[in-house]
C-alpha positions in Angstrom: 0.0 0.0 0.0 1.0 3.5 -0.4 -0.2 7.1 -0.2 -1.5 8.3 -3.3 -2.8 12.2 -3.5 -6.0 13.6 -5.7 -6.9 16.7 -6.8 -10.5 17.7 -6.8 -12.1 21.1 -7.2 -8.6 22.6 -7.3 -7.8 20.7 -3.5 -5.7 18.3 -3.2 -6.4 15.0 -1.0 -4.3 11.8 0.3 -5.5 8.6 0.1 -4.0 5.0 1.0 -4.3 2.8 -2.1 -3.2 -0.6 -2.7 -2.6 -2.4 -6.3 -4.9 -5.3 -7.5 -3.8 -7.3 -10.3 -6.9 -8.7 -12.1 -6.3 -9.9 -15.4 -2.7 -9.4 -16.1 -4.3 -5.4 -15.3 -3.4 -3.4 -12.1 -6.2 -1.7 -10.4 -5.9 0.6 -7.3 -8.4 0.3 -4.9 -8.5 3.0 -2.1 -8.4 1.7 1.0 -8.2 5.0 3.6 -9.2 8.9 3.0 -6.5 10.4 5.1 -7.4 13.7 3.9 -6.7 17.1 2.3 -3.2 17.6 1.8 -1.1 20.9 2.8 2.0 21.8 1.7 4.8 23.6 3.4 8.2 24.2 2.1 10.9 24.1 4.6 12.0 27.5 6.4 14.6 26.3 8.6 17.2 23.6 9.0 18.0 23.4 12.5 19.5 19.8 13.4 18.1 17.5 15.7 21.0 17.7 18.0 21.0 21.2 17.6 17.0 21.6 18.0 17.2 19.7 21.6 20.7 20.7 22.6 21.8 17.2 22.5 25.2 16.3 23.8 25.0 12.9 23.9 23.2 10.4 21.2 23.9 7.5 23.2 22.6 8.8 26.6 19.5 10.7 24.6 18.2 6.9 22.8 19.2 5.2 26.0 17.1 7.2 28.6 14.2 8.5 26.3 11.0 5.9 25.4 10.6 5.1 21.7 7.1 7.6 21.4 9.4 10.6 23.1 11.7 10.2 20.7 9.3 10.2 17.9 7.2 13.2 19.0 10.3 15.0 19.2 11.1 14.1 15.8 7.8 15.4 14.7 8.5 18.6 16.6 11.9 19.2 14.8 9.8 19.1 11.5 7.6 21.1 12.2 9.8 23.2 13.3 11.6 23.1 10.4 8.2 24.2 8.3 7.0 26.7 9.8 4.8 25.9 12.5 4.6 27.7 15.8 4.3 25.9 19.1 1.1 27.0 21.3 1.5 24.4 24.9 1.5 21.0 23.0 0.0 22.5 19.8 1.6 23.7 16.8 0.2 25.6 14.3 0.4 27.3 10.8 -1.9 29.0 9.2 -5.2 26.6 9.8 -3.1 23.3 10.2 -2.5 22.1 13.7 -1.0 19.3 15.4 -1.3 18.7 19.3 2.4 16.6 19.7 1.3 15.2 23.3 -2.0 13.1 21.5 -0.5 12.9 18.0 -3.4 13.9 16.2 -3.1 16.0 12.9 -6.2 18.3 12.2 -6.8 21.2 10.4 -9.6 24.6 11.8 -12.5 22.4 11.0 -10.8 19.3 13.4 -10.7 17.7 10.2 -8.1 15.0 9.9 -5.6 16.4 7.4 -1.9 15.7 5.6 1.0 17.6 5.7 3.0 17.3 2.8 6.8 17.5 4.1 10.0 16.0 2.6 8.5 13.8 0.1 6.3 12.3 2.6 3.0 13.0 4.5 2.6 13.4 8.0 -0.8 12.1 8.6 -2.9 10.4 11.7 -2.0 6.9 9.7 1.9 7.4 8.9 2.3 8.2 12.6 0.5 5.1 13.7 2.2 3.0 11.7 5.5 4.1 12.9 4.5 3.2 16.2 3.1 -0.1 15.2 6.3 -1.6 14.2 8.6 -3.7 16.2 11.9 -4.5 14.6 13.0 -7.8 14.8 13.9 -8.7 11.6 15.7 -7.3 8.8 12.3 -6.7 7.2 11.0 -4.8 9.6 13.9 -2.9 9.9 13.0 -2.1 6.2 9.8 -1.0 6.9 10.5 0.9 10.0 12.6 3.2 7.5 10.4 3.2 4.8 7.8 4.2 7.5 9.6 7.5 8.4 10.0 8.4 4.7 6.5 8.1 4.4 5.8 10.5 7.0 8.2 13.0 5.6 10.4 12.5 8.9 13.8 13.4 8.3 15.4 11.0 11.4 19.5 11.6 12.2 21.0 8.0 11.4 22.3 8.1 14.5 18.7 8.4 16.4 17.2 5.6 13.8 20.2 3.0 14.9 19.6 3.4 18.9 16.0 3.3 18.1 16.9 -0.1 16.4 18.7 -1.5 18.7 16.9 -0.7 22.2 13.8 -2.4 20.6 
């Protein structure tokens, strides 16, 4: 499956579609709406280590749970985009994220998409990188093509130790 995007009526929309071969024919069937897409080009480049005033990688993956490290990722980005931090709710223009409950919406409390890096940072790619457990190589795959997906850029560093303390 992958994230496929649609415009309609000049808006643009993501979707989760998977190919069907029928026939020696593919066919994409849409399996999620995870809705209208925003994009934001990127208006800073601050580093992770940089962002958080790490010191130490090691001590930083060692000491700080799997979803920290994620929602501090997600900070970074949006960061990186634009987006202004209100308590545990970021905003730009009418797109918002609340960090502490990972939920992506836009002024409506529509579920929406953020179009960053390639990826989309949706309600789905961010449940998805929480669902997986590396234990094999495979997974490991996944896990990777996971952040991609989301548009997370993740240090090498931070995506090793993440590795290796599941």
């Amino acid at each position: 499956m992958f994230i496929r995007t649609k415009k309609v009526k000049g808006y643009e929309y993501a979707y989760i579609v998977a190919n069907k071969w029928k026939k020696g024919k593919v066919k994409q069937k849409t399996k999620k709406y995870l809705g209208r897409v925003y994009r934001f080009e990127k208006s800073a480049n601050v580093s992770f280590f940089e962002f958080y005033n790490i010191t130490s990688m090691e001590s930083y993956v060692k000491n700080t749970p799997k979803i920290k490290i994620l929602k501090d990722l997600i900070q970074l980005e949006l960061h990186n985009h634009g987006f202004q931090k209100h308590g545990d709710v970021w905003q730009n223009k009418s797109c918002y994220v609340d960090v502490s409950n990972l939920r992506i919406f836009n002024n409506k409390g529509k579920n929406i998409a953020l179009a960053f890096n390639d990826g989309f940072l949706t309600n789905y790619t961010i449940r998805t990188i929480i669902r997986i457990k590396p234990t094999t190589d495979q997974d490991v795959y996944r896990l990777a093509k996971a952040f991609v997906e989301a548009g997370i850029n993740i240090p090498k560093e931070i995506f090793v130790g993440i590795y290796n303390k599941l």
